[in-house]
N, C-alpha and C positions, 0 to 999 in steps of 0.2 A: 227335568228338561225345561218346564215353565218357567222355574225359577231361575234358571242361567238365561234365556234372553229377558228376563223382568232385569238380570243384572246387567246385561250388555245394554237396553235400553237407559239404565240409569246410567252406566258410561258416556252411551251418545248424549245425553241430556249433560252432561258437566263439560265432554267439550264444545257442544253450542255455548252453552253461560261462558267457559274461558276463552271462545274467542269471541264472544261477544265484548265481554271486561277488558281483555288485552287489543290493542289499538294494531290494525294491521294485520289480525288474523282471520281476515275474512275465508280464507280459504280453509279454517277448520269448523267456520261453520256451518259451508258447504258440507264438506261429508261428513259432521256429526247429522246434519237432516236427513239426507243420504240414508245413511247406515239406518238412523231412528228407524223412518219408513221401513228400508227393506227387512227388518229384524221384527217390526211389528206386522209386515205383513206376511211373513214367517210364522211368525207365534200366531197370529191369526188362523192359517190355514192348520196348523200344528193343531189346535183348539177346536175347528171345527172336526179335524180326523176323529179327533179322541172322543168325542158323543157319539159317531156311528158305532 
């Protein structure tokens, strides 16, 4: 399970970079931050469950 949002975060993270590269795509790097955030703080709480 960790390892599926370690790879949705690596998604969010390429489309910040491609809409950063491509001119006009501001609004994908809106919800790659978006996404980043909510997924890490997903796996976050996911991470803390699994030590109790």
């Amino acid at each position: 399970m960790l390892g599926f949002l370690g790879l949705l975060l690596l998604i969010w993270i390429a489309f910040i970079v491609i809409g950063a590269l491509i001119k006009g795509l501001f609004w994908l790097i809106i919800i790659g931050i978006v996404l980043f955030v909510a997924t890490a703080i997903y796996g976050w709480g996911k991470r803390e469950a699994l030590k109790r």
